[in-house]
C-alpha positions as CSV (number, residue, x, y, z in Angstrom):
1,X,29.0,-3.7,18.5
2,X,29.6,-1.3,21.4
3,X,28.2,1.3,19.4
4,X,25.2,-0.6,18.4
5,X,24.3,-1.4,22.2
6,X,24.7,2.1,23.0
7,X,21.9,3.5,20.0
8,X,19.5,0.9,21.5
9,X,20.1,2.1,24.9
10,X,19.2,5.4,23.7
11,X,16.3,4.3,21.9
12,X,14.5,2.7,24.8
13,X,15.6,5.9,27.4
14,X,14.0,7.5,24.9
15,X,10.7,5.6,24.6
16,X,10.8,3.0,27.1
17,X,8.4,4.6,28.9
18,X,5.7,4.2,26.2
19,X,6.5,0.6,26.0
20,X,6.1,-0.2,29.3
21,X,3.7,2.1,30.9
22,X,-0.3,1.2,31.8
23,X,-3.2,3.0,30.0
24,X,-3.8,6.2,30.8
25,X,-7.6,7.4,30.8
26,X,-8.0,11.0,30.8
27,X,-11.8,12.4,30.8
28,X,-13.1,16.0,30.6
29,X,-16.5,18.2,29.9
30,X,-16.9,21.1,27.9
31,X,-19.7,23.5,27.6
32,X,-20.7,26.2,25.2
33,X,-18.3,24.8,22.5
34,X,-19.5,26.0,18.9
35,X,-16.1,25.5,16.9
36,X,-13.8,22.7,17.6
37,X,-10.3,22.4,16.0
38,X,-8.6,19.4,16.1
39,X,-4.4,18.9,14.8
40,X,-3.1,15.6,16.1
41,X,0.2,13.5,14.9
42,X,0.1,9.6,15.3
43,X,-3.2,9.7,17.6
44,X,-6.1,8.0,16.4
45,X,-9.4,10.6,16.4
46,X,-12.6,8.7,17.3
47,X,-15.9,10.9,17.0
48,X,-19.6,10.2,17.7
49,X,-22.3,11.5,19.7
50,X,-23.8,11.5,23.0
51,X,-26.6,11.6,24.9
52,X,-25.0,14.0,27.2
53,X,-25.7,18.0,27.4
54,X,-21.7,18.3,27.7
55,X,-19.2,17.7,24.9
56,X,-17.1,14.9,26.5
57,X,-13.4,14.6,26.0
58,X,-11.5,11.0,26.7
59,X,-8.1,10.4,25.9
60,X,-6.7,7.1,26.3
61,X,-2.5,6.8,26.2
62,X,-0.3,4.3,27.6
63,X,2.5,6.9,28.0
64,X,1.3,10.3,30.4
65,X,3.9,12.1,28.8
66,X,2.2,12.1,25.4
67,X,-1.2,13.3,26.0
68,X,-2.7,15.5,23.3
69,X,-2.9,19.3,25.0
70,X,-6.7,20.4,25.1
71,X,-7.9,23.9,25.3
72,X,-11.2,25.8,26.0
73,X,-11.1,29.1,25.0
74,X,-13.6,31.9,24.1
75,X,-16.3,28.6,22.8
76,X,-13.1,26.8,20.7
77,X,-12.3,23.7,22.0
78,X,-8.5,22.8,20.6
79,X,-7.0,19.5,21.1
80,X,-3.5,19.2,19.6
81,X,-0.3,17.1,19.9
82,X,2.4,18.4,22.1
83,X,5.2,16.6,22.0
84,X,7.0,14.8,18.7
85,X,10.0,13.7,19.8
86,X,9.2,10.4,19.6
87,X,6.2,8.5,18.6
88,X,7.9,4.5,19.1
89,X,5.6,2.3,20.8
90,X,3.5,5.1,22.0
91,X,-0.4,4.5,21.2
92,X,-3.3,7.4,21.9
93,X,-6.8,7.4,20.8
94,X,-8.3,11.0,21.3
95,X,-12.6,10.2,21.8
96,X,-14.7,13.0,21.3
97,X,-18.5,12.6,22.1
98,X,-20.9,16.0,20.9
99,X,-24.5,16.2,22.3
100,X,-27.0,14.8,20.0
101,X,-28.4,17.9,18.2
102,X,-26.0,20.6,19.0
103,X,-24.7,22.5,15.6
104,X,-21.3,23.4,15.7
105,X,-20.1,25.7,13.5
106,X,-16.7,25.0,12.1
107,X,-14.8,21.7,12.9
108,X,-11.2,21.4,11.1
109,X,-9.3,18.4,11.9
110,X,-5.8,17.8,10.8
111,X,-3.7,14.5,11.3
112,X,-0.1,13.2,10.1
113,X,-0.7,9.3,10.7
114,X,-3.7,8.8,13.4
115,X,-6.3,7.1,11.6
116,X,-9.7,9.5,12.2
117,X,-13.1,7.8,12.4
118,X,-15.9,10.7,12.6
119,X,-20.1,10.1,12.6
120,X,-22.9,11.5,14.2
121,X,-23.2,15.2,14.5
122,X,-23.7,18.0,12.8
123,X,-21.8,21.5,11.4
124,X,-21.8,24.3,9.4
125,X,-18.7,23.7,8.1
126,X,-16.5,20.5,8.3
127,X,-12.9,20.1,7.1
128,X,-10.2,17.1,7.4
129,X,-6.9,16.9,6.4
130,X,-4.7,13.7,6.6
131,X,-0.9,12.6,5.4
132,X,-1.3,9.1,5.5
133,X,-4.4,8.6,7.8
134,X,-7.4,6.9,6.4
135,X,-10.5,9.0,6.9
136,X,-13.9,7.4,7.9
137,X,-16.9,9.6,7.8
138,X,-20.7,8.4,8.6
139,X,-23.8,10.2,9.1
140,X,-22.7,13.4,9.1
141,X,-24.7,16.9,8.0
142,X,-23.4,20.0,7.3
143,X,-24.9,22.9,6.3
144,X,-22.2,24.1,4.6
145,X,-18.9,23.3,2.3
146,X,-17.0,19.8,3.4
147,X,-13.6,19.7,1.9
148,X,-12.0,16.2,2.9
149,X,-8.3,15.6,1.6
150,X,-5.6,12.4,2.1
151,X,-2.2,12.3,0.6
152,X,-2.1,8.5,0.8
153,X,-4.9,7.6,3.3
154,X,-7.9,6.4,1.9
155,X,-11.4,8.1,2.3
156,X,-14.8,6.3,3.1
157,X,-17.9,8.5,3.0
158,X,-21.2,7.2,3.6
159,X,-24.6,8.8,4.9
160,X,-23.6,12.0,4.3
161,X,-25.3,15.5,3.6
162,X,-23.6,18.6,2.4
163,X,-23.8,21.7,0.5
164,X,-20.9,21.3,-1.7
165,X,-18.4,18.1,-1.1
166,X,-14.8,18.3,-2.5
167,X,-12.6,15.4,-1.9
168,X,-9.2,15.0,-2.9
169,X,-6.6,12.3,-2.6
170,X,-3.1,11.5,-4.0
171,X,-2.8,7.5,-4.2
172,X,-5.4,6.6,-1.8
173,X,-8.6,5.0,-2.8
174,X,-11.9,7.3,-2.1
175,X,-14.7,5.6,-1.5
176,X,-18.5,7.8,-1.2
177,X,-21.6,6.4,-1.0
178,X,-25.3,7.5,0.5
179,X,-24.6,10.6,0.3
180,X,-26.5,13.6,-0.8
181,X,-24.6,17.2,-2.3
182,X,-25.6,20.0,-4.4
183,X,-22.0,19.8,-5.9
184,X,-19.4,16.7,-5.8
185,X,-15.7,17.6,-6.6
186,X,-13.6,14.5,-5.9
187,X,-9.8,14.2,-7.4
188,X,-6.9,11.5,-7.7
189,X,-3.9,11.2,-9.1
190,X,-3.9,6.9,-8.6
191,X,-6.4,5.8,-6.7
192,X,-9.4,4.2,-7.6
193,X,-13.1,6.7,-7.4
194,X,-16.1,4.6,-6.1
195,X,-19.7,6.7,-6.3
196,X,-22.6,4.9,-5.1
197,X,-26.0,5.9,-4.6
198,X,-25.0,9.6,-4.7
199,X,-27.5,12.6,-5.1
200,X,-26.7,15.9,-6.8
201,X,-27.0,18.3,-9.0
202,X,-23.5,18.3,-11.0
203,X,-20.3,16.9,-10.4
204,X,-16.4,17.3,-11.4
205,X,-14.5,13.9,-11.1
206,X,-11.1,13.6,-12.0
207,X,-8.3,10.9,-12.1
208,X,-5.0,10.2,-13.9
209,X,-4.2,6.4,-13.5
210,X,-7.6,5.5,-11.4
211,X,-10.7,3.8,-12.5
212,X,-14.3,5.6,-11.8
213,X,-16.9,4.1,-11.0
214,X,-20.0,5.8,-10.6
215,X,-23.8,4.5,-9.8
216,X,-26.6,7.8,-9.7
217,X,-29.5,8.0,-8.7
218,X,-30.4,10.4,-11.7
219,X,-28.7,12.5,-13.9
220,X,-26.9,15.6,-13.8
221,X,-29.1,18.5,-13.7
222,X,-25.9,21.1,-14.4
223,X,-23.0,20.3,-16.5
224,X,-20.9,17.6,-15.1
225,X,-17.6,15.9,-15.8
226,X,-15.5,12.8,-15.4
227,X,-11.7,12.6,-16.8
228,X,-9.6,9.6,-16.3
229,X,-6.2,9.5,-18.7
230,X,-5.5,4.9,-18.3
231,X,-8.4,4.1,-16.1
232,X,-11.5,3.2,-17.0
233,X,-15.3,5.0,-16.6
234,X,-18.3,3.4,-15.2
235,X,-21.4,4.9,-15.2
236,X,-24.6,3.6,-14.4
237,X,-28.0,5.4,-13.9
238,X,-31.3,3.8,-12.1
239,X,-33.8,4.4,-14.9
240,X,-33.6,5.6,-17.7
241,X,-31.4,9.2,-17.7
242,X,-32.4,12.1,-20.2
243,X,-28.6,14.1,-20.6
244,X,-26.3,15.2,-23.2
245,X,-23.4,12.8,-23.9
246,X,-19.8,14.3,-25.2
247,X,-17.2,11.9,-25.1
248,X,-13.3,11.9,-26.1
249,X,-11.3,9.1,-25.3
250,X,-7.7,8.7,-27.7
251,X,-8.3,4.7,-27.8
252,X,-10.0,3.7,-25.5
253,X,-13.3,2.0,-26.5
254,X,-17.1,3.2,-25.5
255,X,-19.6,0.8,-24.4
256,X,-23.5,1.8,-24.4
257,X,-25.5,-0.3,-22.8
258,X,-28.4,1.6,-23.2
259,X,-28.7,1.4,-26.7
260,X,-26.4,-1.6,-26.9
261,X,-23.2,0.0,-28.9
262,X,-19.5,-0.9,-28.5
263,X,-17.1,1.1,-30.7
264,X,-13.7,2.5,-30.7
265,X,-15.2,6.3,-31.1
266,X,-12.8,8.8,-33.6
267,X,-12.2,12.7,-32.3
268,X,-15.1,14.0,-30.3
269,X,-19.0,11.8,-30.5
270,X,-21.9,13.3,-29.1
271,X,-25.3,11.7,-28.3
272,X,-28.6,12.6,-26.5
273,X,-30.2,10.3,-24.7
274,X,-34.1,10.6,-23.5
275,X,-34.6,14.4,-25.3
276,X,-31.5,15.4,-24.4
277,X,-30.9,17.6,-20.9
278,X,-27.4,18.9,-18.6
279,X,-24.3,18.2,-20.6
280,X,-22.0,15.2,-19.2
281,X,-18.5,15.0,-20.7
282,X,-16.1,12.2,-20.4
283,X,-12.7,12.7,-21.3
284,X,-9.9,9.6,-21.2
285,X,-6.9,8.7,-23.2
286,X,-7.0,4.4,-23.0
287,X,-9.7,3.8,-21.0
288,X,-12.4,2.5,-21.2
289,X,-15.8,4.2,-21.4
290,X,-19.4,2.5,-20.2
291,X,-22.7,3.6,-19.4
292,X,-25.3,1.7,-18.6
């Protein structure tokens, strides 16, 4: 027992501090900033945009001794955690606000647990990295690659415009929709791949135990895949799509609704639709297999 009083007593010299201690607002500007890089622990990252000619900084903590460390050096703002000793009861939400209209050319953020919430400004080059953090990105251009990746978080992408987009994820679910890329890459070992209202020109989407489900707004103009081993493949077009079709699925069963076919299809089956154009293949070993 004595011992057990004695670890909690540790515990809250430890972090008492960040249970008991009032907000902290922290607030800075920053000029001539053209790359930001961002690596935070448990803090959630909120960005948007400003009206502002400054790139505004605000940091709200309720524990002064945990405050993300911010640096401004040669036109690289850095804002990174400083302390992990412990993270109990301690809550921080980094805020960054960019001036409408100001390109930046490389932002990399990195996060263990801190949910990160981006929208609103623009880049060259934009890349996030989470453990367990869900990712939220929303009207965001970039003239450039975008390579997003969770472990476990999941991923929601929605009025976004990119050169080439590659998003990965272990077990969370991704989620992309609105969005507009000369070349989608997104991978999963078992989560679920939603693709709504996408534009492109050709694609690579792969999954082990996930379901796809994909709506375009045309077909593939390059050769494009999808590969799911037990989940199933939706696709659906919004008029009628002129592609090549190979599919290879080991038992899982192929529903057209475009010609109105069901079947259970033996070794590799081919089909044209519309003349024929880019070749999509669709590879699974029990699921299912629809386009529409």
């Amino acid at each position: 027992m004595k011992k057990r009083l004695f670890f909690i007593a540790i515990i809250f010299c430890i972090c008492g501090e960040a249970l008991f201690s009032e907000n902290l607002v922290l607030k800075e500007t920053y000029n001539s900033i053209n790359n930001m890089y961002i690596d935070l622990s448990y803090e959630k990252l909120e960005i948007s945009n400003t009206s502002n000619e400054e790139i505004i900084v605000e940091i709200e903590s309720n524990n002064n001794t945990r405050i993300p460390k911010i640096e401004d050096k040669n036109g690289v703002l850095k804002i990174s955690t400083i302390k992990k000793l412990c993270f109990f009861g301690n809550k921080c939400t980094v805020k960054v606000y960019i001036p409408r209209g100001l390109m930046l050319e490389q932002v990399v953020i990195n996060s263990a647990s801190g949910d990160i919430d981006v929208s609103q400004f623009y880049c060259d080059e934009l890349n996030i990295m989470s453990v367990s953090a869900d990712v939220v990105i929303d009207e965001i251009n970039t003239s450039s690659d975008s390579n997003i990746a969770s472990a476990s978080g999941e991923i929601e992408i929605s009025d976004f415009s990119t050169q080439n987009l590659k998003v990965a994820s272990t077990s969370g679910e991704i989620n992309i929709q609105d969005t507009n890329t000369e070349y989608l890459d997104v991978k999963t070992t078992s989560g679920n791949i939603s693709l709504m209202n996408i534009m492109y020109d050709y694609f690579d989407v792969k999954t082990i135990s996930g379901s796809v489900e994909m709506n375009a707004k045309h077909e593939p103009i390059a050769k494009s895949t999808i590969e799911s081993a037990s989940g199933s493949v939706k696709i659906s077009f919004r008029k009628a799509p002129s592609f090549d079709l190979e599919i290879l699925t080991t038992s899982g069963r192929f529903i057209d609704q475009i010609d109105d076919l069901s079947f259970s299809p033996k070794g590799i089956y081919k089909k044209e639709y519309n003349s024929g154009g880019a070749l999509l293949k669709i590879k699974t070993i029990s699921g299912s297999i629809r386009i529409s």
